[in-house]
C-alpha positions in Angstrom: -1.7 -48.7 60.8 -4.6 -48.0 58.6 -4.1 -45.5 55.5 -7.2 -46.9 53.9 -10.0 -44.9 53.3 -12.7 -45.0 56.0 -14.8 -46.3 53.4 -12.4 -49.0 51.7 -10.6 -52.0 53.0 -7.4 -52.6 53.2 -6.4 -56.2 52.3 -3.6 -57.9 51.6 -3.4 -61.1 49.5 -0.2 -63.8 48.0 -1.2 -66.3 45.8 1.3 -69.9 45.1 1.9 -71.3 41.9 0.7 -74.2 42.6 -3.2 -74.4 43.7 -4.2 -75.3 47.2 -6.7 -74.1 50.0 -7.3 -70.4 50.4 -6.8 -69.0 53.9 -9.1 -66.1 55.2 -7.3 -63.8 58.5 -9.3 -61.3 59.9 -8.3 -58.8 62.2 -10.3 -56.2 63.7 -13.8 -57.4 63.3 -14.6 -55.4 66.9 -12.4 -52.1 66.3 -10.7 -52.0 70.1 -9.4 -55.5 69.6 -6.4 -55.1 67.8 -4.0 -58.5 68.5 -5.0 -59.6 64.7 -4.4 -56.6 63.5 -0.5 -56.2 64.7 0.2 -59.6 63.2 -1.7 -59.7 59.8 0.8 -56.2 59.8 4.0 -58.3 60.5 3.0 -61.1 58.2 2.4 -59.1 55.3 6.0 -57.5 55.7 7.4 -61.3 56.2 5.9 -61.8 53.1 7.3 -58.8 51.2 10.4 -59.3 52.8 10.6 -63.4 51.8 11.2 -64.5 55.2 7.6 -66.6 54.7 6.1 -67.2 51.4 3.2 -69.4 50.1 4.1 -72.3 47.9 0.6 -73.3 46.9 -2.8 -72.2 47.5 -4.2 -68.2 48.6 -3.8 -66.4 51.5 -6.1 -63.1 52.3 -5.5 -61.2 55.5 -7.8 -58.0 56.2 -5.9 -55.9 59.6 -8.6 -53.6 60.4 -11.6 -55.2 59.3 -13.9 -52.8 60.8 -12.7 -49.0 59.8 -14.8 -46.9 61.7 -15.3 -49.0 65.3 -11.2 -49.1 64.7 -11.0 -45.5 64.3 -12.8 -45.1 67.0 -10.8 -47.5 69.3 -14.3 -49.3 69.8 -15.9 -52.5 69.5 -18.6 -51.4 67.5 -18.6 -48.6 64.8 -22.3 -48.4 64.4 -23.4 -52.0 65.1 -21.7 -55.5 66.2 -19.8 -56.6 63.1 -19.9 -60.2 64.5 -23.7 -60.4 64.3 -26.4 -60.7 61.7 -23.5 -61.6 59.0 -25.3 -61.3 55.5 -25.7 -59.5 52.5 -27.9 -56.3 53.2 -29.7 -55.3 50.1 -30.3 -51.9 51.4 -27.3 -51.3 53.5 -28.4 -49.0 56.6 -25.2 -48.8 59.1 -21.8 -48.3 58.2 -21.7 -52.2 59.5 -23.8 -53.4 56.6 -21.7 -52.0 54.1 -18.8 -53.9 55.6 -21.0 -57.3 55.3 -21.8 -56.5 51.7 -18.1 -56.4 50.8 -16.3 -59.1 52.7 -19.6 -62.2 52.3 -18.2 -62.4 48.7 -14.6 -63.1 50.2 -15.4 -65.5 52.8 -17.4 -67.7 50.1 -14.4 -67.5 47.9 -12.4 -69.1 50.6 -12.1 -72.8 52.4 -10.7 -71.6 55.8 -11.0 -68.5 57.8 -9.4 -67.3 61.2 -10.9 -64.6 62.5 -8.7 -63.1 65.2 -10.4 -61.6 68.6 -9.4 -60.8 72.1 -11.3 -60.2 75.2 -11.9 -57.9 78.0 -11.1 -59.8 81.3 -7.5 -61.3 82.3 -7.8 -64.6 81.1 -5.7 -67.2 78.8 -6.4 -67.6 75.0 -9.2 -69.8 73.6 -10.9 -70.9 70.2 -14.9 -71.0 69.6 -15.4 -74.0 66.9 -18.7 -74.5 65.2 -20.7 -77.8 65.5 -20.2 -81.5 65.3 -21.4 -83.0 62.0 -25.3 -83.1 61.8 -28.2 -82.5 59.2 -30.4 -80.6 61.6 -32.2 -76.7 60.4 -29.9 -75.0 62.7 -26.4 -75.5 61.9 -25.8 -78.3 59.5 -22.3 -78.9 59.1 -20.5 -82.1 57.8 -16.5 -81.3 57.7 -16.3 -81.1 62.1 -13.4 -83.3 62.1 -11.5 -81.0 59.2 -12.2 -77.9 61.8 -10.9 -79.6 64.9 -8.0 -80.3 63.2 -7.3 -77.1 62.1 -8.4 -75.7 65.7 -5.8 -77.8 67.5 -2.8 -76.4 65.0 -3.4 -72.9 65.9 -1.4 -73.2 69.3 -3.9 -72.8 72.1 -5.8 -76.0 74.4 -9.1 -74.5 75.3 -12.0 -74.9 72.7 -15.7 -73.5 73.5 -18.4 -75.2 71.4 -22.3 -74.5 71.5 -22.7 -71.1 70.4 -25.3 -71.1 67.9 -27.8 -73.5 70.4 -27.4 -71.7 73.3 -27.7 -68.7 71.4 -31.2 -70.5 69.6 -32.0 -71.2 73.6 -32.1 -67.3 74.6 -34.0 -65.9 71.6 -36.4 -67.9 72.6 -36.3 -67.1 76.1 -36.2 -63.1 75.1 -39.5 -64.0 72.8 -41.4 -65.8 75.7 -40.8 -62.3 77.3 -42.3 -60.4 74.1 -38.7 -59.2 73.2 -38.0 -58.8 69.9 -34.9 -61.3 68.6 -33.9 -62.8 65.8 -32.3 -66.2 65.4 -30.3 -65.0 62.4 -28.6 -62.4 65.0 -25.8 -65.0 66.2 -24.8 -65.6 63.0 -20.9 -63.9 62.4 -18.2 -64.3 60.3 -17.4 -68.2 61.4 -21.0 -69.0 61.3 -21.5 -67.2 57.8 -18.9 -69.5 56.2 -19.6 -72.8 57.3 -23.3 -72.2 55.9 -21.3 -71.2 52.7 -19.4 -74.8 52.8 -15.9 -73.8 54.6 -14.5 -74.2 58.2 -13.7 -71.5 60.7 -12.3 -70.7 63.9 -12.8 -67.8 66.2 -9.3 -67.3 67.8 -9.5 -65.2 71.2 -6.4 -64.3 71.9 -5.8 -63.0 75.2 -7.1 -59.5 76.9 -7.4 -56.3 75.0 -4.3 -54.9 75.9 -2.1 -58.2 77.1 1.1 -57.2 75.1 0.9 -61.5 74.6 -2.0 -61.1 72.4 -0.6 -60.4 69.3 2.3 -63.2 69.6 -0.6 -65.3 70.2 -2.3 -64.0 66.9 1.0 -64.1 65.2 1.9 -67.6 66.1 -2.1 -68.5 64.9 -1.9 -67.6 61.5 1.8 -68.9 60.6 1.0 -72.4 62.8 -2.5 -71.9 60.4 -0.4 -71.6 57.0 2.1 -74.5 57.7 -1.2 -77.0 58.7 -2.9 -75.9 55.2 0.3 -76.7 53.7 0.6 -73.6 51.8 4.2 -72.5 53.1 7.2 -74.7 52.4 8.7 -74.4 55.7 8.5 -77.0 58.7 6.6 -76.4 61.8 7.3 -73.4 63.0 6.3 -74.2 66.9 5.7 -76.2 69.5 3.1 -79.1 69.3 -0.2 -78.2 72.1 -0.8 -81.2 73.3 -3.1 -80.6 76.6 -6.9 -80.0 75.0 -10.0 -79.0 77.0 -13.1 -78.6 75.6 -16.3 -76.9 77.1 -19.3 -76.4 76.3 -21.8 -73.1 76.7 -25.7 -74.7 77.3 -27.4 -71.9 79.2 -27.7 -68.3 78.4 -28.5 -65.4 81.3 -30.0 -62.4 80.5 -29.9 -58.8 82.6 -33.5 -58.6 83.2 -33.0 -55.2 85.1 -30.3 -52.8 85.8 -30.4 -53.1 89.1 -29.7 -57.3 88.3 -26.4 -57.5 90.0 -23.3 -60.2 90.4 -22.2 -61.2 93.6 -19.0 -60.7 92.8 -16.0 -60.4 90.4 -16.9 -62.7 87.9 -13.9 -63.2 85.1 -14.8 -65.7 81.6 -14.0 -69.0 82.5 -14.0 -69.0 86.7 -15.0 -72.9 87.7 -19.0 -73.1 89.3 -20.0 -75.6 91.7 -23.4 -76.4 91.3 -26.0 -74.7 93.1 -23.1 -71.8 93.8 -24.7 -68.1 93.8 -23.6 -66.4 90.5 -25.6 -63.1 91.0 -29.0 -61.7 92.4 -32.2 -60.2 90.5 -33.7 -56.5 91.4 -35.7 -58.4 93.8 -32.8 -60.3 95.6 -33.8 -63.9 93.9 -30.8 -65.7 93.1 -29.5 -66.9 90.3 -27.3 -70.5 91.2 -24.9 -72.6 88.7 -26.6 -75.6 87.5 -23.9 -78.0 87.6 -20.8 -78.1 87.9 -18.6 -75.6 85.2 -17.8 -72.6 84.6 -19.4 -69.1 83.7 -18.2 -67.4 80.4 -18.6 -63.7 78.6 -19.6 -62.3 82.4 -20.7 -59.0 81.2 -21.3 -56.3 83.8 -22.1 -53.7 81.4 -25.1 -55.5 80.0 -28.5 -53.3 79.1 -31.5 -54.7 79.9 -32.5 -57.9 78.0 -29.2 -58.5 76.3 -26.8 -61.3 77.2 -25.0 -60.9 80.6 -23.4 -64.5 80.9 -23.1 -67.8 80.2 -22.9 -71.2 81.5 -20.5 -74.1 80.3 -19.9 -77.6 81.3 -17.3 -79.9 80.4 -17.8 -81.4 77.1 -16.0 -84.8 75.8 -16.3 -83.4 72.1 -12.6 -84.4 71.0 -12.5 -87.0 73.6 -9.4 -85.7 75.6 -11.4 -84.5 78.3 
């Protein structure tokens, strides 16, 4: 799929005559995820083929985003892609070069979709960013643009919270004289909403759910008809169901020998006080409240992220 260069990116990009937005797709930010890959592919040929075109405005699409963790049918080439998004004036990883030549695109674009999928059977979801604030964390002021353009891409469940929670744990991880950085849970959404644009993280499905891809597909052409920049009518369906969570707790594997009590797959419902897993030393580890776990992660090394917490949240007040 990729005859780029391993150290080039391939990217395709159709401008309108008329101005308008600019659209960002990426696919293949984690190399073994390949759903938004498939579809940018099929879009670019329905664009070269004029069975979609843009009437106003710019759309982008990079399919393999990530070269070498692609290559490599990975999720990481030599370090998370998704993480510590920023120009590197002394690029060290393959990684850092990738950041140092796709920041400049995101902050010459409004929108960006940024097509994922996930390890565990599961249906598709969307991580938005904040709701409008002026706080040091996050400050954001165009929420009710991004929900907008999250509820046109086709799917009903929305996850919110990341950056907080993920505020939460590094500080957690420092109380235990672990080294973190805050600036570590910034990715590609978070990089271009501090650069004035909106963003949504599309998981589409599992790895290798032959769905996934539709799912992607559908995304970016349902994206291109709410931005207005194809002349065509609604391609699909209106979603109209809409959950909304919301992570607020963080769990890290302290110890290998930390163990779950069971099967735990993202988004399985907790009743409070249930028994999510055990410590080395058999204490256990119980819900909260009421919710669900998310990004269960048996694989986790010792103090990284193992999983998360969510409760319902009334964000776009459908819940």
């Amino acid at each position: 799929m990729n005859n780029a260069p391993l150290g080039s990116l391939c990217i395709y990009q159709f401008l309108g005559i008329q101005p308008g937005p600019s659209l960002l797709v990426l696919g293949a930010v984690h190399g073994n995820e390949t759903c938004g890959s498939i579809a940018i592919k099929k879009i670019q040929e329905e664009m070269e083929n004029g069975t979609v075109s843009i009437k106003r405005g710019k759309l982008t699409m990079v399919p393999i985003t990530n070269p070498l963790a692609f290559k490599n049918k990975r999720r990481e080439g030599q370090r998370n892609l998704n993480r510590n998004f920023k120009i590197v004036p002394n690029p060290r990883d393959f990684e850092d070069h990738i950041c140092n030549l796709l920041y400049p695109m995101l902050s010459a674009h409004d929108v960006l979709l940024d097509l994922h999928s996930f390890q565990s059977p599961g249906i598709p979801f969307a991580m938005i960013g904040p709701p409008n604030n002026n706080g040091d964390l996050e400050p954001f002021m165009r929420a009710q643009e991004e929900e907008a353009f999250a509820m046109s891409l086709g799917v009903h469940r929305f996850v919110e919270g990341w950056m907080e929670v993920y505020v939460d744990g590094v500080n957690e991880r420092r109380e235990r004289d672990v080294n973190a950085k805050i600036g570590y849970g910034i990715g590609t959404a978070e990089a271009i909403r501090q650069l004035g644009g909106i963003a949504i993280t599309l998981e589409c499905g599992q790895h290798d759910d032959m769905s996934a891809p539709q799912v992607a597909y559908k995304a970016i052409r349902r994206a291109l008809h709410h931005l207005d920049l194809t002349p065509e009518m609604a391609p699909f369906e209106k979603q109209d169901s809409t959950q909304v969570i919301k992570l607020y707790k963080v769990v890290d594997r302290l110890h290998l020998s930390d163990d779950f009590c069971g099967t735990w797959q993202s988004f399985d419902k907790v009743k409070q006080d249930q028994v999510i897993a055990y410590r080395a030393n058999g204490e256990p580890l119980l819900a909260d409240e009421d919710g669900w776990i998310v990004f269960p992660n048996p694989g986790a090394q010792v103090n990284q992220e193992w999983f998360y917490l969510a409760k319902e949240s009334r964000r776009f007040g459908y819940n």
